[in-house]
mmJSON file of the N, C-alpha and C atoms, coordinates in Angstrom:
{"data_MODEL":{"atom_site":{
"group_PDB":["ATOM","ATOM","ATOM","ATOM","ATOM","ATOM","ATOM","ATOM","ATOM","ATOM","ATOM","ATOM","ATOM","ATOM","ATOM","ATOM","ATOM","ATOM","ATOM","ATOM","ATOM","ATOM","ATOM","ATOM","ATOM","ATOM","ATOM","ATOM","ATOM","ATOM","ATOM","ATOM","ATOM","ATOM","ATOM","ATOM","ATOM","ATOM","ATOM","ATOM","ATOM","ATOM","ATOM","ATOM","ATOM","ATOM","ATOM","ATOM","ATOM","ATOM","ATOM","ATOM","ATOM","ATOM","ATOM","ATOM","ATOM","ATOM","ATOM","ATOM","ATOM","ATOM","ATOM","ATOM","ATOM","ATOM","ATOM","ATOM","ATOM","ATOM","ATOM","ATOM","ATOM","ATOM","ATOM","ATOM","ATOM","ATOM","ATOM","ATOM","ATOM","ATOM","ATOM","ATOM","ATOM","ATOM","ATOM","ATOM","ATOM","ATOM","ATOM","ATOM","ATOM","ATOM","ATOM","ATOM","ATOM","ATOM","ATOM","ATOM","ATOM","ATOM","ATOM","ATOM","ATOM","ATOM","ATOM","ATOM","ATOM","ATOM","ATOM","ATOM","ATOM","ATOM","ATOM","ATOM","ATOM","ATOM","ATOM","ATOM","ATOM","ATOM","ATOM","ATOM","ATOM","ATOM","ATOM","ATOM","ATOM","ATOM","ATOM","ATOM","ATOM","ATOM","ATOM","ATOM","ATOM","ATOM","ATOM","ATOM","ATOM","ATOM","ATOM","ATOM","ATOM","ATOM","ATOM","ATOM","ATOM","ATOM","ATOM","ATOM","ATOM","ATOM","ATOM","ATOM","ATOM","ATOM","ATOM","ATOM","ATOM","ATOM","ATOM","ATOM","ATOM","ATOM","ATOM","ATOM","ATOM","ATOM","ATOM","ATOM","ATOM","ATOM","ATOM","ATOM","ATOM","ATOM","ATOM","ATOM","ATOM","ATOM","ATOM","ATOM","ATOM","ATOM","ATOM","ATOM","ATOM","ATOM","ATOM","ATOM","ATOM","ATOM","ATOM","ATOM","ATOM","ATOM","ATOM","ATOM","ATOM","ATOM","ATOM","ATOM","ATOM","ATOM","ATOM","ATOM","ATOM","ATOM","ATOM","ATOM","ATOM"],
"id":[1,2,3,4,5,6,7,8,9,10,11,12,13,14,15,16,17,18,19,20,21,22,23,24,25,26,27,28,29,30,31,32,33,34,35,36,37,38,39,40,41,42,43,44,45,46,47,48,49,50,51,52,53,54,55,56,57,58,59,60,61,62,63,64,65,66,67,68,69,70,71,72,73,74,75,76,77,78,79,80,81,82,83,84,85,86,87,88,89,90,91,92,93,94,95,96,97,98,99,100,101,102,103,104,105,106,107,108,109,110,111,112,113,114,115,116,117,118,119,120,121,122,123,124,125,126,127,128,129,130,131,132,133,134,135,136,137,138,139,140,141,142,143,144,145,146,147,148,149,150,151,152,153,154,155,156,157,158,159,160,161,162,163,164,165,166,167,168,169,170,171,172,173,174,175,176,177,178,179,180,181,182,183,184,185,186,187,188,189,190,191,192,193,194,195,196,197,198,199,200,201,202,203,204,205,206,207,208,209,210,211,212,213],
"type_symbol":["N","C","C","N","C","C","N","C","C","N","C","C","N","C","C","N","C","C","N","C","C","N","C","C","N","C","C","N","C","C","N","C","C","N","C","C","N","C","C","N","C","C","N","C","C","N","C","C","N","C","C","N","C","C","N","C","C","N","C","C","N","C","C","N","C","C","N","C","C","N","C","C","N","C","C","N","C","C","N","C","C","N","C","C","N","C","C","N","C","C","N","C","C","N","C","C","N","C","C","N","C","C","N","C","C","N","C","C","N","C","C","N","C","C","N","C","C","N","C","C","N","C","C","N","C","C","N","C","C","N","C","C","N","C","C","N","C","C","N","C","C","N","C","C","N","C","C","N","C","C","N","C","C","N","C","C","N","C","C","N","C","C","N","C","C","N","C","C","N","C","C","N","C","C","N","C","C","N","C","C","N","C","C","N","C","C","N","C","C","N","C","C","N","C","C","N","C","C","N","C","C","N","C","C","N","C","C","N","C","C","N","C","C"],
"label_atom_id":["N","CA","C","N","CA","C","N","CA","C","N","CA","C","N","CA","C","N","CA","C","N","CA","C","N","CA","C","N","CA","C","N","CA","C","N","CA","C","N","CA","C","N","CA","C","N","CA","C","N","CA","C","N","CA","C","N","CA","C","N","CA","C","N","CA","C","N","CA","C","N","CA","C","N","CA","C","N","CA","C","N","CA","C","N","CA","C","N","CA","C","N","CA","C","N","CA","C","N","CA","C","N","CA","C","N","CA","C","N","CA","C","N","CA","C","N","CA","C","N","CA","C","N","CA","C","N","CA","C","N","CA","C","N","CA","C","N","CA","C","N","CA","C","N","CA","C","N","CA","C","N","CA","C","N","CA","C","N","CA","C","N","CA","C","N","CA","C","N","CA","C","N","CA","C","N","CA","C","N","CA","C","N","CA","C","N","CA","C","N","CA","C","N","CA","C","N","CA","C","N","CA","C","N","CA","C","N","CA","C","N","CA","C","N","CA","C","N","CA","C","N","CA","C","N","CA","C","N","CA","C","N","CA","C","N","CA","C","N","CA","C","N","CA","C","N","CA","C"],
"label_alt_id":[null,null,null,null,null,null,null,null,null,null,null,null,null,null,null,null,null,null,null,null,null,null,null,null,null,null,null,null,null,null,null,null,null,null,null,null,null,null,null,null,null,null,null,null,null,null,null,null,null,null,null,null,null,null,null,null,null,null,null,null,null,null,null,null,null,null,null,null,null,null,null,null,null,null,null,null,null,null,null,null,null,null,null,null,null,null,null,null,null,null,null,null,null,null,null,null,null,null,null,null,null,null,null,null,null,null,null,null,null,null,null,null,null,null,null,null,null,null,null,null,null,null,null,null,null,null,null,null,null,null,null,null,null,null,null,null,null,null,null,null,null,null,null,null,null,null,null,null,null,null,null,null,null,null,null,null,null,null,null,null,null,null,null,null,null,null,null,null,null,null,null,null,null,null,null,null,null,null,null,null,null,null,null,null,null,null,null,null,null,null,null,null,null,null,null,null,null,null,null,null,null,null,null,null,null,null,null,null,null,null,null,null,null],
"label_comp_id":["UNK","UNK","UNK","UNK","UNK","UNK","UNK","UNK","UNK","UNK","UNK","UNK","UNK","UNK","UNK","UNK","UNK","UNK","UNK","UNK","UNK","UNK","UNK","UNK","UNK","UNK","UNK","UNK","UNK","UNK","UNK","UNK","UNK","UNK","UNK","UNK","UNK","UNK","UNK","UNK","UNK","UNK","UNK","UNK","UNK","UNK","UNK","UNK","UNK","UNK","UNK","UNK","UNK","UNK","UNK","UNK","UNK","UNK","UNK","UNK","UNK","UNK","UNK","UNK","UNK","UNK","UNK","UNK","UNK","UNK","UNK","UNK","UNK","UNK","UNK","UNK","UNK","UNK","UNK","UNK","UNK","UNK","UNK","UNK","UNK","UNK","UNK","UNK","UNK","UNK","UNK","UNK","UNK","UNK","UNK","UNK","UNK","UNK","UNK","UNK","UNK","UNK","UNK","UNK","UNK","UNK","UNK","UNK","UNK","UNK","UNK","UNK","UNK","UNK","UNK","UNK","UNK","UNK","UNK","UNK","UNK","UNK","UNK","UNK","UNK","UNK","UNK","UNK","UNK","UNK","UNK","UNK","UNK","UNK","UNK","UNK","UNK","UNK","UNK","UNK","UNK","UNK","UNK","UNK","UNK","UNK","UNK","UNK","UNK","UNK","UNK","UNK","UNK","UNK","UNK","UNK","UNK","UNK","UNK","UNK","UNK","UNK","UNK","UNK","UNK","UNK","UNK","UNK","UNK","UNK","UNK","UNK","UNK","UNK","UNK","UNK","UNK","UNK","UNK","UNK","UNK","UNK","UNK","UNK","UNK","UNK","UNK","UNK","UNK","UNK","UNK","UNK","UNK","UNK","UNK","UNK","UNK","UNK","UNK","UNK","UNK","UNK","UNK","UNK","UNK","UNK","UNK","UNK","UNK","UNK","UNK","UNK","UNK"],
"label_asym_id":["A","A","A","A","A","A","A","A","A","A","A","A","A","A","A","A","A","A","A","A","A","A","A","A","A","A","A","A","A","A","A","A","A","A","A","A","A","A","A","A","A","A","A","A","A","A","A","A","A","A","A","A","A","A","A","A","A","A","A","A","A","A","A","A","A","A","A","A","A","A","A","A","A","A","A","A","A","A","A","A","A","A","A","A","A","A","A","A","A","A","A","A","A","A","A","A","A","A","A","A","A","A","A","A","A","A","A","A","A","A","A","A","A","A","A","A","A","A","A","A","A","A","A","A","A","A","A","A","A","A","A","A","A","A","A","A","A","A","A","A","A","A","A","A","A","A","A","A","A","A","A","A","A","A","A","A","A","A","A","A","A","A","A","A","A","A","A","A","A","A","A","A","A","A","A","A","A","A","A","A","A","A","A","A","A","A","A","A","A","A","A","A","A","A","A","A","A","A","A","A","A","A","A","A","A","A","A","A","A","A","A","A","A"],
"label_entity_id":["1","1","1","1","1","1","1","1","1","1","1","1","1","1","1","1","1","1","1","1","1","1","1","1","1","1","1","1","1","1","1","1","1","1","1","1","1","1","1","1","1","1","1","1","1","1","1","1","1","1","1","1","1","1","1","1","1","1","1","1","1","1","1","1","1","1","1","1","1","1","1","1","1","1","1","1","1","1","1","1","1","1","1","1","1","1","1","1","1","1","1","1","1","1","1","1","1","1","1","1","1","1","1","1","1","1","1","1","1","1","1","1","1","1","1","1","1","1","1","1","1","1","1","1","1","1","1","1","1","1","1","1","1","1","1","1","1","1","1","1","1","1","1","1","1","1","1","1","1","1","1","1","1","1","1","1","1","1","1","1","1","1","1","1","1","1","1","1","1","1","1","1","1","1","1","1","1","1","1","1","1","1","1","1","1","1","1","1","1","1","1","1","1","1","1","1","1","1","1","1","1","1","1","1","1","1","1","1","1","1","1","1","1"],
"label_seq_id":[1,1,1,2,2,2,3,3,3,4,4,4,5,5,5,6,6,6,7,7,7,8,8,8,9,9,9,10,10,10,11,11,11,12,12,12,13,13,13,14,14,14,15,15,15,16,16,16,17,17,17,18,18,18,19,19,19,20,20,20,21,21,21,22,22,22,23,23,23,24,24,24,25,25,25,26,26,26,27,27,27,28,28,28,29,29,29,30,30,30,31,31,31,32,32,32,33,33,33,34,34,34,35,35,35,36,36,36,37,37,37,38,38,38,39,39,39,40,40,40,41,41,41,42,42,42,43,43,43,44,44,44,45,45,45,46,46,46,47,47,47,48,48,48,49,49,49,50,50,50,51,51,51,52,52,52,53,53,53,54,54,54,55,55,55,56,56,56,57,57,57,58,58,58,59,59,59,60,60,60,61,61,61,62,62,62,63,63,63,64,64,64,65,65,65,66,66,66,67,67,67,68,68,68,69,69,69,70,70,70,71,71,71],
"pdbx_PDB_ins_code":[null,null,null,null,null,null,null,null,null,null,null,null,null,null,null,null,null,null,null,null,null,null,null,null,null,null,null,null,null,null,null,null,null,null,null,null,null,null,null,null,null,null,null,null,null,null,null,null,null,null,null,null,null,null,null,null,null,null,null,null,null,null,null,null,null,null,null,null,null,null,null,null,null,null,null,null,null,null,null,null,null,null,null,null,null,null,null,null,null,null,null,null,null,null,null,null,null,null,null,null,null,null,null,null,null,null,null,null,null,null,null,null,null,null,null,null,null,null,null,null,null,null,null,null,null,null,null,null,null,null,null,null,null,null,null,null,null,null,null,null,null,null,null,null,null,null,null,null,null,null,null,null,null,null,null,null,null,null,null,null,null,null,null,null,null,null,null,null,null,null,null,null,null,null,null,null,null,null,null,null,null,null,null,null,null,null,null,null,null,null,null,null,null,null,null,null,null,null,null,null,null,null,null,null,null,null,null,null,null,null,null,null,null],
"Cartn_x":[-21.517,-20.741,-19.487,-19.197,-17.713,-17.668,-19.264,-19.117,-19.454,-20.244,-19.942,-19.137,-17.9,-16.938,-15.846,-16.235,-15.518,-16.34,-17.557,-18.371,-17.456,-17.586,-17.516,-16.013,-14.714,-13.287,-12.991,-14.394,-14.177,-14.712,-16.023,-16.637,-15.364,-14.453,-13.4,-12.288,-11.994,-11.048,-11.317,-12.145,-13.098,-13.488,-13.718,-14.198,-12.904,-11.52,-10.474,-9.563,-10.527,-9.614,-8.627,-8.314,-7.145,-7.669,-6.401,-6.396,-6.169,-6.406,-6.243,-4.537,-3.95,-2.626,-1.779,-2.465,-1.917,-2.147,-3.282,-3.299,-2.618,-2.473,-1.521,-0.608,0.403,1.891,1.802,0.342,0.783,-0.091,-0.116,-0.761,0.483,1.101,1.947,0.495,-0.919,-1.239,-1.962,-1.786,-1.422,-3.061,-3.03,-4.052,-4.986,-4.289,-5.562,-6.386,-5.606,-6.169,-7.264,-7.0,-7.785,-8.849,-8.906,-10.182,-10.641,-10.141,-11.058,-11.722,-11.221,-12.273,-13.075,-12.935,-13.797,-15.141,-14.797,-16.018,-16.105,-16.139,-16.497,-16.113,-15.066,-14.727,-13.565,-13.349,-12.512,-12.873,-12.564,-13.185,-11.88,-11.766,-10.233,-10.062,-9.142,-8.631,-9.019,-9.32,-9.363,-7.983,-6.849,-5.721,-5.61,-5.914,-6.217,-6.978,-7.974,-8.698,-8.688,-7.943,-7.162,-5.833,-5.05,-4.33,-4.596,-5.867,-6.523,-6.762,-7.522,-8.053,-7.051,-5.995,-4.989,-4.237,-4.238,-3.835,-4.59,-6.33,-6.784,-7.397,-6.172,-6.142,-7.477,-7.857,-9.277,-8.494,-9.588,-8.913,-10.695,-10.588,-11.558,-11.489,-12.351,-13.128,-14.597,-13.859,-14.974,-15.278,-16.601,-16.64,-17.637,-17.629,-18.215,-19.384,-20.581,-21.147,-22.116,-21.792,-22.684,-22.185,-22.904,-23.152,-22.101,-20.627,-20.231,-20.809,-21.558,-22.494,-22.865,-23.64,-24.678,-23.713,-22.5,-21.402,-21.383],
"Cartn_y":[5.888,4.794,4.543,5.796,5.736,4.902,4.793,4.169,2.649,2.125,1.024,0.598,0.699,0.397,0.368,1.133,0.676,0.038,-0.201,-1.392,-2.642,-2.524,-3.884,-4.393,-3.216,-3.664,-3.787,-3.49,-3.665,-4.985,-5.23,-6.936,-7.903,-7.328,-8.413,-8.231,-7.109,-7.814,-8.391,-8.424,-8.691,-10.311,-10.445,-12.026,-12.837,-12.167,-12.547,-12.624,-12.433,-12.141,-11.27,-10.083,-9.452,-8.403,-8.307,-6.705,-5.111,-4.291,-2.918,-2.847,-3.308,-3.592,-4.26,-5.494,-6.053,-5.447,-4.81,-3.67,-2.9,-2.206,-1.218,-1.839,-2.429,-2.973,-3.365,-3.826,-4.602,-2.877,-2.036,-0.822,0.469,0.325,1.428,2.69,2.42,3.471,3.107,3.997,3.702,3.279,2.965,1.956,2.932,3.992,5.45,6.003,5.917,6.393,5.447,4.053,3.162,3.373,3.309,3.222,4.428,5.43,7.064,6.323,5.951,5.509,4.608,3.151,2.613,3.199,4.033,4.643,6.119,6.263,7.733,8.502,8.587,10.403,10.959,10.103,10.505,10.248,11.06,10.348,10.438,9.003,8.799,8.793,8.844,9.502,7.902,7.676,6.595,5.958,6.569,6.158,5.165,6.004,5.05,3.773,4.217,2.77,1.677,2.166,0.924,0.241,1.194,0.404,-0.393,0.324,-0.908,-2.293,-2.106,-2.9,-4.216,-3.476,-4.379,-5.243,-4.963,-5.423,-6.394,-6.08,-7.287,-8.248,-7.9,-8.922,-8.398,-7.157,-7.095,-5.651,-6.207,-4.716,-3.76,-2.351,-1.696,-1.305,-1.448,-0.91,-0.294,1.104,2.094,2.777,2.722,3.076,4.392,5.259,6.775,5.765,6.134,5.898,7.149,7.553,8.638,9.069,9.767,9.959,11.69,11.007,12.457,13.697,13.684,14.871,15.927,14.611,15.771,15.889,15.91,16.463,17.763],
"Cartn_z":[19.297,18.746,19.58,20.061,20.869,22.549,22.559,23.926,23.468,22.813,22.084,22.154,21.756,21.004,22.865,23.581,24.681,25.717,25.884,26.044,25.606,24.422,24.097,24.59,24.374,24.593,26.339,26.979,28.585,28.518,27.865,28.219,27.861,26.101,26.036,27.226,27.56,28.483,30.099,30.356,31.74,31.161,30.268,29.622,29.346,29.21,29.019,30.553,30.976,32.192,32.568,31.819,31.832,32.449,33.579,34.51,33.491,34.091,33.366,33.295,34.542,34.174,33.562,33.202,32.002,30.763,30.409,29.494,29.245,29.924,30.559,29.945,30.233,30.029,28.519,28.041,26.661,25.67,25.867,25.296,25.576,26.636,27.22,27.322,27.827,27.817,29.173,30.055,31.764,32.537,33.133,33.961,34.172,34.842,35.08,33.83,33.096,31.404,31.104,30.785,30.625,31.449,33.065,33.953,33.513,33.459,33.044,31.904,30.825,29.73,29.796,30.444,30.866,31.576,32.542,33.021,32.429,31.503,30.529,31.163,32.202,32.457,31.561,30.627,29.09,28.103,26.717,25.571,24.923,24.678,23.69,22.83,22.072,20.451,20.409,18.577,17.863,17.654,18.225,18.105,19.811,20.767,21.399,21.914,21.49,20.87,20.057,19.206,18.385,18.791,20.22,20.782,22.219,22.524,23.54,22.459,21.726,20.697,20.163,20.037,19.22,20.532,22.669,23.507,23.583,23.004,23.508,22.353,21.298,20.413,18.86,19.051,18.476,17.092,15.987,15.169,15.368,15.662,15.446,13.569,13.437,12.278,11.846,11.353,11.311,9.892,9.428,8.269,8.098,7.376,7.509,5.824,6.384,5.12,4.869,3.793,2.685,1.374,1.003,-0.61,-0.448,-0.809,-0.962,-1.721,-2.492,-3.161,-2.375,-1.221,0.018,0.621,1.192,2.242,2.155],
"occupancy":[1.0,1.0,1.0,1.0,1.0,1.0,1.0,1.0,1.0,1.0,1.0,1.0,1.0,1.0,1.0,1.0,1.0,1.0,1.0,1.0,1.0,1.0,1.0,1.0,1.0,1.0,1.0,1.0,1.0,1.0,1.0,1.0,1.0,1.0,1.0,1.0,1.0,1.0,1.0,1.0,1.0,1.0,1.0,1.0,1.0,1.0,1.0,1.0,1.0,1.0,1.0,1.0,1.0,1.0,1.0,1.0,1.0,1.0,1.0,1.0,1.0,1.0,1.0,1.0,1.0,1.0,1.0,1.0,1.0,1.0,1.0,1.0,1.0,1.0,1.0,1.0,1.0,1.0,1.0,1.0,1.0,1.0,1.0,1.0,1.0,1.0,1.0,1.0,1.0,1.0,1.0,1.0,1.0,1.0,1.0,1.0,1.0,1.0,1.0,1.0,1.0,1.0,1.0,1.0,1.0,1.0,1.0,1.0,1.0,1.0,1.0,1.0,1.0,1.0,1.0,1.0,1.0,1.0,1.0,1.0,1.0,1.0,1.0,1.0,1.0,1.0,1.0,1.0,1.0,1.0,1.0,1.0,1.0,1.0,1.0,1.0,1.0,1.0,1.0,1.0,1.0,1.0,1.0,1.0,1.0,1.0,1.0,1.0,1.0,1.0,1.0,1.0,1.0,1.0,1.0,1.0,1.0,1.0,1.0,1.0,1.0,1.0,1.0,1.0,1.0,1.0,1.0,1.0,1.0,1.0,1.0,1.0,1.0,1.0,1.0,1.0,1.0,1.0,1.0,1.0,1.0,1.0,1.0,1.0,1.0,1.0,1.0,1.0,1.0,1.0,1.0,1.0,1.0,1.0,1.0,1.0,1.0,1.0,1.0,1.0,1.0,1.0,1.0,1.0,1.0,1.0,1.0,1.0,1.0,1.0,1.0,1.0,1.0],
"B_iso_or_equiv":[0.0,0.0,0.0,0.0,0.0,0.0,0.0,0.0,0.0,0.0,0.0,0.0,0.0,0.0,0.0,0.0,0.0,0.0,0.0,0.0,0.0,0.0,0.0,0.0,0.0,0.0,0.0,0.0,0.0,0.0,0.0,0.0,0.0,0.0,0.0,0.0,0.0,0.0,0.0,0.0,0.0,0.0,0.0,0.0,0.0,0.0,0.0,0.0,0.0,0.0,0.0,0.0,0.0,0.0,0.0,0.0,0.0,0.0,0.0,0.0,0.0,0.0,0.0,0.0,0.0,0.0,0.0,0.0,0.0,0.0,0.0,0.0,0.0,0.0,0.0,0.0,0.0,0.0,0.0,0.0,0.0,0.0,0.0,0.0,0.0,0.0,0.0,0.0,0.0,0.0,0.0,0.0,0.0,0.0,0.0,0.0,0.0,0.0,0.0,0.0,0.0,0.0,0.0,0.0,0.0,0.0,0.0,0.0,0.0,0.0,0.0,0.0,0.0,0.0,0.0,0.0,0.0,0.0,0.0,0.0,0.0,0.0,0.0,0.0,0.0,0.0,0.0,0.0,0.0,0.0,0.0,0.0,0.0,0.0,0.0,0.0,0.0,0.0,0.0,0.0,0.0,0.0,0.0,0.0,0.0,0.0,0.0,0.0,0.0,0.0,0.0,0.0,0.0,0.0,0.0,0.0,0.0,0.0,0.0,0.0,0.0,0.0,0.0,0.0,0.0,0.0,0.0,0.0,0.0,0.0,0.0,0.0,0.0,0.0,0.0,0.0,0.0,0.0,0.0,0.0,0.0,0.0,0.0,0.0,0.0,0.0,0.0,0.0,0.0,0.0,0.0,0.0,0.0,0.0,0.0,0.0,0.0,0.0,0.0,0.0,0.0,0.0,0.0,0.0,0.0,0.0,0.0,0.0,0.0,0.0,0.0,0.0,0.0],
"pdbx_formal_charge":[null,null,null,null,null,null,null,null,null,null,null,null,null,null,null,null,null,null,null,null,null,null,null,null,null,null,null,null,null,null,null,null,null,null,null,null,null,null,null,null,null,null,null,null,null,null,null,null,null,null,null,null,null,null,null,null,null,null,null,null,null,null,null,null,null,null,null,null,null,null,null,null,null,null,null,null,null,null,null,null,null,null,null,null,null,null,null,null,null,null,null,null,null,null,null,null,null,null,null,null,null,null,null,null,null,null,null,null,null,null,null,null,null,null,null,null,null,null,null,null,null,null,null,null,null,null,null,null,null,null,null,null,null,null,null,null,null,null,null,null,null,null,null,null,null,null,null,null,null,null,null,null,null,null,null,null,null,null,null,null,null,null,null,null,null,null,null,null,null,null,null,null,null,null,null,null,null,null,null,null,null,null,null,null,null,null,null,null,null,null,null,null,null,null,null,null,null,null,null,null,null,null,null,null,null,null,null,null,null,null,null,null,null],
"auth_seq_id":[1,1,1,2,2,2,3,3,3,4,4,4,5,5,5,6,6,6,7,7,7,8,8,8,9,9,9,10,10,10,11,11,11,12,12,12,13,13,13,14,14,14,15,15,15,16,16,16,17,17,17,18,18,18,19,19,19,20,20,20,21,21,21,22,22,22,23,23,23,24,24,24,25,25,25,26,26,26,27,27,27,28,28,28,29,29,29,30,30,30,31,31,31,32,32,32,33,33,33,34,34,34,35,35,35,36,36,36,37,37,37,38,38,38,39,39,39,40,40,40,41,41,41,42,42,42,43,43,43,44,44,44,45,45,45,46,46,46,47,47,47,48,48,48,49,49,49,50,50,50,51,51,51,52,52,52,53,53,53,54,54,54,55,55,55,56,56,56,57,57,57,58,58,58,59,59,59,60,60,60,61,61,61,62,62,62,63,63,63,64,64,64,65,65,65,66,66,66,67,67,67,68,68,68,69,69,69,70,70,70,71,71,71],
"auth_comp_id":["UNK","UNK","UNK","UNK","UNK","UNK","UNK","UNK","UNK","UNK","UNK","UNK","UNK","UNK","UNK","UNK","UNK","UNK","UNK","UNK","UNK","UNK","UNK","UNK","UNK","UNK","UNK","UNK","UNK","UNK","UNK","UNK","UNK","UNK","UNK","UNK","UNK","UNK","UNK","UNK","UNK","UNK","UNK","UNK","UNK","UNK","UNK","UNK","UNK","UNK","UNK","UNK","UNK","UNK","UNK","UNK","UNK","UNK","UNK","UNK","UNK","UNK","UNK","UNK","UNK","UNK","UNK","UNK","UNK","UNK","UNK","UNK","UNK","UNK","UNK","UNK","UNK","UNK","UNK","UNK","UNK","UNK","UNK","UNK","UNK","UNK","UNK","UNK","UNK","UNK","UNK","UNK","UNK","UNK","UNK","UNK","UNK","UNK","UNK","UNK","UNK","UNK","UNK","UNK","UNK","UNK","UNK","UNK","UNK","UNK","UNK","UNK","UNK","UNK","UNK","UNK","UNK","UNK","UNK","UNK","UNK","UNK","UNK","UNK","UNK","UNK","UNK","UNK","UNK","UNK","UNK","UNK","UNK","UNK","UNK","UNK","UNK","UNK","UNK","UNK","UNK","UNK","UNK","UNK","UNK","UNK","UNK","UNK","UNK","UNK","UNK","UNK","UNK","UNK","UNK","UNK","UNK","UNK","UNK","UNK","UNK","UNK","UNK","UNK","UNK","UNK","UNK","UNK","UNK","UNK","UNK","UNK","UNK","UNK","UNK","UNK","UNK","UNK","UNK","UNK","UNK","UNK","UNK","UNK","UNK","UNK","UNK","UNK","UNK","UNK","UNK","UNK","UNK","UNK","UNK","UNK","UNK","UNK","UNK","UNK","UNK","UNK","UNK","UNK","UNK","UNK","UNK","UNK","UNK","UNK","UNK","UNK","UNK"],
"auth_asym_id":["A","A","A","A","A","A","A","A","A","A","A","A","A","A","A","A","A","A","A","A","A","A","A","A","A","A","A","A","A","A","A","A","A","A","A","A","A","A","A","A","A","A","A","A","A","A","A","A","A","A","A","A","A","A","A","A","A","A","A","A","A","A","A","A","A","A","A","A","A","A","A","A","A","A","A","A","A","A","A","A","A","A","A","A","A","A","A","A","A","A","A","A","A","A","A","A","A","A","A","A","A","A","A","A","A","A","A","A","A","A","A","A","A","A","A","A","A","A","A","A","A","A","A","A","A","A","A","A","A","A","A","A","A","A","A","A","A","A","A","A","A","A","A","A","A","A","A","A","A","A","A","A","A","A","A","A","A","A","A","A","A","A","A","A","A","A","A","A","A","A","A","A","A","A","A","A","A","A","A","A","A","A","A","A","A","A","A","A","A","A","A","A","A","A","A","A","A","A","A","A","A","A","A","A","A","A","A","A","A","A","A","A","A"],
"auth_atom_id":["N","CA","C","N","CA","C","N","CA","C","N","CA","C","N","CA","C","N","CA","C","N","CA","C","N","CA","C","N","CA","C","N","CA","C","N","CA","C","N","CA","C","N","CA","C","N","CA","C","N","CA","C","N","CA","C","N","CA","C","N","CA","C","N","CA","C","N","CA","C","N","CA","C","N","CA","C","N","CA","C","N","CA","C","N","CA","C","N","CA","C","N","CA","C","N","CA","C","N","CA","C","N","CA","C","N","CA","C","N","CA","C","N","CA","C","N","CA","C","N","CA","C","N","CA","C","N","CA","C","N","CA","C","N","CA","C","N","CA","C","N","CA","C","N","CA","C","N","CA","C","N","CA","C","N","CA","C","N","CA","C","N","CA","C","N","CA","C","N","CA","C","N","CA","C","N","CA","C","N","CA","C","N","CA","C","N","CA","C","N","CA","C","N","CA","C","N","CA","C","N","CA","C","N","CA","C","N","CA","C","N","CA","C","N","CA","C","N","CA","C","N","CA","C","N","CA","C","N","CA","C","N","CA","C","N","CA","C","N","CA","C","N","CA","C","N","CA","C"],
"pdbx_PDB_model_num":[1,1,1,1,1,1,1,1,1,1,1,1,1,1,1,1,1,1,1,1,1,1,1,1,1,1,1,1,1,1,1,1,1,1,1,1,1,1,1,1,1,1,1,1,1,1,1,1,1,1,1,1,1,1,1,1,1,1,1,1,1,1,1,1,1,1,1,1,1,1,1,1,1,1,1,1,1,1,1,1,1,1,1,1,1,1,1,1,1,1,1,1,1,1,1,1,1,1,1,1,1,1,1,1,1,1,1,1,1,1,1,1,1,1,1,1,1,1,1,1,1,1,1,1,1,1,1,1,1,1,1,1,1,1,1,1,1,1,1,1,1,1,1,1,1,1,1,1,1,1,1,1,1,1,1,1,1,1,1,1,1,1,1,1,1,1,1,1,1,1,1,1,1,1,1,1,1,1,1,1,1,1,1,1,1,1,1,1,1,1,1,1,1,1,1,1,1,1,1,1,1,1,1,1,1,1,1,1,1,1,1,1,1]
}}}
């Protein structure tokens, strides 16, 4: 799910036209960080993903579905 989810926030900002450095500047989370995640040699906290998310205008939303009983 986790690569999904940065699939999709690389197609929006590549479709938006926006550099990793404009990211960068509107995320404060640095250009190298971003490209490591773009190409999976990091796996980022959901905290960071929701602040790529929110640079390129997008809210992530994630929902856990099951029957707390069987947990």
């Amino acid at each position: 799910m986790i690569n999904e989810i940065i699939n999709n926030l690389k197609s929006i900002r590549i479709k938006n036209r926006i550099t990793m450095v404009e990211l960068s500047n509107k995320t404060g989370i640095s250009q190298k960080h971003i490209s490591n995640i773009e190409n999976f040699k990091t796996t980022p906290s959901i905290d960071t993903l929701q602040k790529l998310a929110d640079g390129l205008g997008y809210k992530i939303e994630l929902s856990l579905i099951g029957d707390k009983n069987t947990a």
